[in-house]
N, C-alpha and C positions, 0 to 999 in steps of 0.2 A: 608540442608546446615548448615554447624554448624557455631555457633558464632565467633569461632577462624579467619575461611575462610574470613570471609565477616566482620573482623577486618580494619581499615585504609581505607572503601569504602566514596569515593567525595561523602558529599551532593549533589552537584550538576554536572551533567556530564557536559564532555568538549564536545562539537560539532565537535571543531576542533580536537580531542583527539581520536574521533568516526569514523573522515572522515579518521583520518592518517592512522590508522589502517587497515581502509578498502581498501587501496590501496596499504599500505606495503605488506598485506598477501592475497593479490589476491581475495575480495570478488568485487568492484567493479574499474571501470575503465571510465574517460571519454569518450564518443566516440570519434574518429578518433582525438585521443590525440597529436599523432606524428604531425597532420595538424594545431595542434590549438585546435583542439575541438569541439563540435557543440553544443550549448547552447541545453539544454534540451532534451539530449538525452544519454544515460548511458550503458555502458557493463560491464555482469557481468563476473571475473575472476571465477579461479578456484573452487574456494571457495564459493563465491558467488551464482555460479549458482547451487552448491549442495546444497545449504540451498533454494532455489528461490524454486527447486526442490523440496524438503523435505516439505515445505511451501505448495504447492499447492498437491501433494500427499496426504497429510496427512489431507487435505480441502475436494479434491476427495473420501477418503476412508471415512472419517467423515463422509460425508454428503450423498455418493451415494453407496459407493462399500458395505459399512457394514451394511446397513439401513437393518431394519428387516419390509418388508412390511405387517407381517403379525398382529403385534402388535403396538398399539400404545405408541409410547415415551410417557416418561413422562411431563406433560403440554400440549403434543398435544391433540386437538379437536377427533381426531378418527386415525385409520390406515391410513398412504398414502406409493405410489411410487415412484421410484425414478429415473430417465432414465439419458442420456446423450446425446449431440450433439457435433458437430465442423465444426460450420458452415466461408462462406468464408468471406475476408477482405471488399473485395467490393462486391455490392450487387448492386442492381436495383436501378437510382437515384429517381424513383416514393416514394419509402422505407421511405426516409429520409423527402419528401416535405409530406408524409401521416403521420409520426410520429411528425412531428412539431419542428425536427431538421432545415431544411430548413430555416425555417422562423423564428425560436425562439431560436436555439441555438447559440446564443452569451453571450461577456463578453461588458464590457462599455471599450474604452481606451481615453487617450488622449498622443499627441503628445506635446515634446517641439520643438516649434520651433527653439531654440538658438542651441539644442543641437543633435537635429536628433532622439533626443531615445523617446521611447515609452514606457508605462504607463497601467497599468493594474486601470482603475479610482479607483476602491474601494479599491487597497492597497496602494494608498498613503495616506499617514497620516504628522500631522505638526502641530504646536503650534504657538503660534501669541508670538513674544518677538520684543519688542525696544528698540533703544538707539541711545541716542542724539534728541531726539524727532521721530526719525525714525521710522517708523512699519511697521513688514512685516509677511505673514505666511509661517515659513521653514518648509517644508516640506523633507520627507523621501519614499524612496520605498518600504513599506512593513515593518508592525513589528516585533519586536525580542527581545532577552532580554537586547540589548541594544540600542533603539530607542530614548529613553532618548538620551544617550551621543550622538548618532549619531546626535541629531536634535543640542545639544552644539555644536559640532563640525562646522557643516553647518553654524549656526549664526555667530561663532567666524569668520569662514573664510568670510562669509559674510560683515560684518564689519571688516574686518580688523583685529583684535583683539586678545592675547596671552592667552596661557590659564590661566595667576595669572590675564585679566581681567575679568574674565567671571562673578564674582560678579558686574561689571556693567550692565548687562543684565538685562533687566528687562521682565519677562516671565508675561504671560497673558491668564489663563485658562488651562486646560488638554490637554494631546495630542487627538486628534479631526481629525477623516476623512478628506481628502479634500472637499464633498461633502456640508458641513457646511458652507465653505467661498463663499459669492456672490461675493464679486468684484474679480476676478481673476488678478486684473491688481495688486493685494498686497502679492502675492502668488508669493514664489521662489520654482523653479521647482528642483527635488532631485539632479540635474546633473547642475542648470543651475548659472549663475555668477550674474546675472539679474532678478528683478521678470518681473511678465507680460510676461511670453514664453510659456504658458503653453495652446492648446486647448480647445476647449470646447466638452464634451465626446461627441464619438459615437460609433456605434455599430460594433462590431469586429465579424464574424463570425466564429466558432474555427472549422470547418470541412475543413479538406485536400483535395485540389481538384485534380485530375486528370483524366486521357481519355481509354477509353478504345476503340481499335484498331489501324491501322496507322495514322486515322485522327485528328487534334487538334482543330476541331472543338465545338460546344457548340452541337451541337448534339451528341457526343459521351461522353460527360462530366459525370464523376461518382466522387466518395465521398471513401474516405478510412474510413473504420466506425468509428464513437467519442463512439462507445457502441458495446457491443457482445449480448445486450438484442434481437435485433429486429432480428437478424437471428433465434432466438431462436421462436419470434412470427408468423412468416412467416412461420414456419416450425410447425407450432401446429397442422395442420390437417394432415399433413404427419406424423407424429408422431403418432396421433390419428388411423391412417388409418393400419398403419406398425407396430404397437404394441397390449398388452392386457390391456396397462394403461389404469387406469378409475380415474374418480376426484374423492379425490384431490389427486392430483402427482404434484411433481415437473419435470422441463428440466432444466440439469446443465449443463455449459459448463464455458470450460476455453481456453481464447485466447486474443491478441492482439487488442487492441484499440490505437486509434490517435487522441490528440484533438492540435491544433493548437495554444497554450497558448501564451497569449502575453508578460506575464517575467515570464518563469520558475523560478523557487524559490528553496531554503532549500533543497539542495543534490538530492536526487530521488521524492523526495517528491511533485514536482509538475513537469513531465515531457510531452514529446510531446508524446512520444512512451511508451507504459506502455500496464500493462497485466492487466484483470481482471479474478475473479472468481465470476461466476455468476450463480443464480437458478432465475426460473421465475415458481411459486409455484401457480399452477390454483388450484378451489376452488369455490364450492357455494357461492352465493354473505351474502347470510345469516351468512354464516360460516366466512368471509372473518375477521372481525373485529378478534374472535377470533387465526385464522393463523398469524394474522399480531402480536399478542402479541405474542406467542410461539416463530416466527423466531426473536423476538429481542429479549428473553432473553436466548434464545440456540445461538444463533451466539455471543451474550455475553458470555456465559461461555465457548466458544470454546476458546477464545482467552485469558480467565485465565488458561483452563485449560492447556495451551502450556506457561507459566508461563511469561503472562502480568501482572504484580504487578494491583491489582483490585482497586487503590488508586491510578493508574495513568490512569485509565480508566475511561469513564462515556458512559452512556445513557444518548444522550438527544433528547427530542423531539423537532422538526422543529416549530415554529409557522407558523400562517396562510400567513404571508407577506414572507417566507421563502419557501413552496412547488412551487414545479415544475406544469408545465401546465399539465401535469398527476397524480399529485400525490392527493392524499383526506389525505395521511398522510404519515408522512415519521418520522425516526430516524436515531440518526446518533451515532454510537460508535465511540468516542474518545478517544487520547491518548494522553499524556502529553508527545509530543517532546523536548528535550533538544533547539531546536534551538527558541520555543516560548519562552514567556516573562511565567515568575512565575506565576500559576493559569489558563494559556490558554491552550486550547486543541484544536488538527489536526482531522480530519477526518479521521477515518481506513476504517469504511465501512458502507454502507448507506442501513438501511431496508424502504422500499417504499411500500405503499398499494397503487399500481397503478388502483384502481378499475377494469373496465372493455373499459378502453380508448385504450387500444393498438390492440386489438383484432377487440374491434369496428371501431374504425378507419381504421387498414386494408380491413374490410368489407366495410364499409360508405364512407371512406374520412371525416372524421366528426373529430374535434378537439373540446375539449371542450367548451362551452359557456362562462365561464367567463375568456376566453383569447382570443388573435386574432383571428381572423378564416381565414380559408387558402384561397389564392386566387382561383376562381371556372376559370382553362382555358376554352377558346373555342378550339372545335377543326375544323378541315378543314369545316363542314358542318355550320359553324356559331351557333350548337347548344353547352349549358355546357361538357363537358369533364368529366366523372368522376372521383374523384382522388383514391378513393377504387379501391381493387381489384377484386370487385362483389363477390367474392367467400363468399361460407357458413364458418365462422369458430363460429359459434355456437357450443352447447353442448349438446347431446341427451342424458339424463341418461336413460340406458335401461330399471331401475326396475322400475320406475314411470314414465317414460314417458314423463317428463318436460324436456322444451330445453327450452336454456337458455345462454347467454355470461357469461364464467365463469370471476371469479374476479381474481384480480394476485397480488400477495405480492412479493418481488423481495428484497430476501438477496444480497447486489453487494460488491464484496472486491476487492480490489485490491492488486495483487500480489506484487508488490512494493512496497506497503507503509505498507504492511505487514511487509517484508522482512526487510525497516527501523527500522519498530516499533520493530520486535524482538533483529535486534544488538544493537538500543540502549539501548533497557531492556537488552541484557548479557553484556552489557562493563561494566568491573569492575576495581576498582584498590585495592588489598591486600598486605598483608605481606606472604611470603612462606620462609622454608625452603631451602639453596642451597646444592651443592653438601658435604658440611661441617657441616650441621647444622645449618647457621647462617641467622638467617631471612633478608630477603631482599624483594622490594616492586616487584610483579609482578602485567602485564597485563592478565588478564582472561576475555572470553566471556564465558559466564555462559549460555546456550543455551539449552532449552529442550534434553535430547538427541533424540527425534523423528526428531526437526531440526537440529542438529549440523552435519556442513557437512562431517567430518570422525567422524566415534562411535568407532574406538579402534585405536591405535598407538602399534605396537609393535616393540622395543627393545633388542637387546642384552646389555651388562652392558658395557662387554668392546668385544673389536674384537680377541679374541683369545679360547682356550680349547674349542671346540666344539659349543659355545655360540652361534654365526653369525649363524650356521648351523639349529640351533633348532629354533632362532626366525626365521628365513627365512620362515621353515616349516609348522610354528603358523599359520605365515602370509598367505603362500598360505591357509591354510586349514580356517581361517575366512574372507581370499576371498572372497571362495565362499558365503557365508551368507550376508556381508555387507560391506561399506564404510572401508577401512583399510589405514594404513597407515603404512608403515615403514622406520627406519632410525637407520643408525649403526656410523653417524659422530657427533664428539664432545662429550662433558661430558653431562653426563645423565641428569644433571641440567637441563642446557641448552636446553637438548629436551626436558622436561617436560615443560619448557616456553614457546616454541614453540607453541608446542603442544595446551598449555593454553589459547596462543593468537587465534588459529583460533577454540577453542572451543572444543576440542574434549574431551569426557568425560569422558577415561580409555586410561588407558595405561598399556600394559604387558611387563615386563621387565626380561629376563634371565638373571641368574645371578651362582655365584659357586655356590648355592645349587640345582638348577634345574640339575645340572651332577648327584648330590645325589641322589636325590630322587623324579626327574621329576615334579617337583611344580615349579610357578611362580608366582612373585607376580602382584598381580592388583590393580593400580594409581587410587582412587576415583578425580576428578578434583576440587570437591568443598569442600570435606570435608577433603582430601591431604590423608586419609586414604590407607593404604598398605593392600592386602588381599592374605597371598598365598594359592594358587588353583593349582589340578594337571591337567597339562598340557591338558588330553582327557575332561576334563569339562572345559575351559575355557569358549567355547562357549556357553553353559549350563548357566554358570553364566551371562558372557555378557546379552544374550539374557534377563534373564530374570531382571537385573538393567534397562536393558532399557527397558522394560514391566512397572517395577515401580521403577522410578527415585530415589525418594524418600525413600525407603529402603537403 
């Protein structure tokens, strides 16, 4: 990308400038928008779902379709495998009370009562400010990069107050959780006119519940999965059974998760309905610590190498007050959303050394010791019930003879908050060239071309001397190969803007010298470079830019 291209680029992006985009040019869409909408849940348009596409392709081929089972990568501990599944939504509700979703997976909320709405407890946040002897702590839902002003704003209208008085205000400490304030009765709720409306937390369960068959009773009651892990574990010894995998291998699948969130947030970024991409990577318990280092610094560089600026990414590891009731250790790759406040970072995707709690637990019904332990039912005979499955999902290693629960490390991304993190790493704002020569500021998504969801545009110049006829031709014939795009209306400017907005990363343009001498030229997107090529290699060339971007 040359200097010229990436002249006039915002220090800092617009959010709202991110979202407009993605709606004017068909990448995403509220659900059932024409009705209203439904909070926390998202369709993706045209565009959109080519890149969601490309996104999770390009994760599949990474991670499973290319792997060379016979050598080991480099940083990995030795050779492994690498399979797949797709498994179903709903599952057995025994699944969920034996994984410790049942009983452990919730959020904390609280309710206001003045105002009806509900509260995700840990993202409110509020600062203590008086005036006129007055003290209260305003509070906000959720931070962002401007929580600040939003908590002004709240106070002012609080008080009464214009914004030439807000120099009366007298503020008192940093902005500070809710969790900080004991008296609740000094606490004004995000929404509410009045302090003291605000509950006191409790537990929200986020799994989606419904029945499975005509009846709506609690005995048909199932669970829409919060995770695509555990179809993954259920299936170990079928997998084991039906294949030649041997540890260590991974099982990868990609599909559809639901958790029940109590304020969706930040565009896609926290919704009800979302995709994950998930491996659930078994492994000698010996070996395990090392597997667990190799998939968090390859699942890091996966996501530079698809061009996440590596200065808006980190690795960070979980502390101990932070892990899951299965985890012995966990990491999380982060990425600096435009819609945090300066220096914070989202979650993209979470590496877990789930030891050997998922496996064993299916076996046992057994939950770790230093968390709740699940409740033991009686069944009809007055004796315990067991919540396992009894079954064997141990590990025989054929050459030694040791069995064994293998250990599991679990790279998990989510398809969505992928898909965020890359449009808002391509949204750009530059200077280009228009139909005249004369620079003007254009919108560009600057997008891997492995992601971008058309890889060539093809062009005739104007609609006449045989033009139309030859790009037509281009066109069917790079068809066949990949994403294509063509358009013969308005000034060629014009569709290079176009074109630049939803990312696409060449463009072929016929023009009176292709009559000549059958060459055309090729639109580099980032570097605005012109290339002419004869027509029977165009494809030739394409292909191999998109091999390496960077040339």
């Amino acid at each position: 990308m040359t200097t010229q291209a990436r002249e006039g680029a915002p220090a800092v992006k617009s959010m709202e400038k991110i979202v407009s985009l993605c709606r004017r040019r068909g990448f995403l869409f509220q659900s059932s928008e024409i009705y209203g909408g439904l909070n926390g849940f998202w369709d993706y348009g045209p565009m959109g779902v080519e890149l969601k596409r490309n996104i999770k392709e390009a994760w599949w081929y990474d991670m499973v379709t290319s792997h060379n089972e016979l050598v080991a990568p480099p940083g990995a501990p030795a050779p492994y495998q690498m399979v797949g599944v797709d498994t179903t939504i709903i599952m057995h509700p025994q699944v969920w009370k034996v994984s410790g979703h049942y009983d452990l997976f919730h959020d904390m909320m609280v309710d206001c009562r003045e105002t009806k709405r509900r509260y995700r407890y840990d993202q409110v946040v509020g600062r203590w400010v008086e005036y006129q002897g007055r003290r209260v702590f305003v509070t906000v839902d959720g931070e962002g990069p401007t929580v600040e002003q939003d908590l002004l704003q709240r106070a002012l209208k609080f008080f009464n107050l214009r914004s030439k008085q807000a120099d009366q205000l007298h503020w008192d400490g940093p902005v500070q959780p809710l969790s900080s304030v004991e008296d609740r009765s000094l606490v004004l709720g995000p929404d509410a006119k009045e302090p003291g409306t605000l509950t006191e937390p409790r537990e929200f369960n986020l799994m989606f519940k419904t029945y499975v068959g005509a009846l709506a009773g609690e005995e048909n009651a199932a669970f829409l999965r919060p995770e695509t892990a555990q179809g993954i574990f259920v299936n170990f010894k079928n997998v084991l059974d039906s294949t030649r995998v041997k540890i260590p291998f991974g099982i990868a699948q990609v599909g559809k998760s639901f958790r029940n969130e109590i304020t969706p947030r930040h565009f896609t970024f926290r919704s009800r309905e979302f995709e994950q991409m998930e491996i659930e990577f078994f492994c000698h318990p010996e070996q395990s610590q090392a597997w667990y280092q190799y998939w968090r610094n390859r699942r890091f560089a996966w996501y530079v190498s698809l061009g996440l600026a590596s200065d808006r990414l980190r690795l960070r590891e979980h502390g101990p007050e932070e892990l899951s009731h299965y985890s012995t250790g966990t990491a999380d790759i982060e990425y600096a959303f435009p819609f945090l406040p300066p220096g914070k970072f989202g979650e993209l995707e979470g590496i877990a050394h789930r030891g050997d709690f998922d496996l064993r637990s299916h076996m046992e019904g057994k939950l770790d010791p230093s968390t709740r332990p699940l409740q033991v039912e009686l069944g009809p005979d007055g004796k315990p019930r067991w919540r396992g499955s009894g079954k064997d999902l141990s590990y025989r290693d054929e050459t030694t003879g040791e069995r064994y629960v293998p250990h599991v490390v679990e790279p998990s991304a989510g398809a969505d908050r992928a898909a965020l993190a890359f449009l808002c790493e391509a949204y750009d704002e530059d200077q280009a060239p228009d139909d005249k020569g004369k620079m003007q500021s254009r919108t560009v998504m600057r997008f891997h071309p492995r992601l971008a969801p058309i890889k060539v545009a093809v062009f005739p110049l104007v609609k006449k001397e045989g033009m139309v006829e030859i790009a037509r031709d281009i066109y069917a014939q790079l068809k066949k190969h990949t994403t294509c795009f063509y358009d013969e209306k308005g000034a060629v400017g014009r569709r290079y803007r176009r074109q630049d907005e939803v990312g696409t990363p060449f463009c072929i343009t016929v023009d009176g010298q292709t009559l000549d001498d059958r060459t055309v030229t090729i639109r580099d997107r980032d570097t605005l470079q012109q290339q002419r090529v004869p027509i029977d290699q165009c494809w030739d060339v394409i292909q191999q830019r998109l091999r390496s971007p960077e040339q």
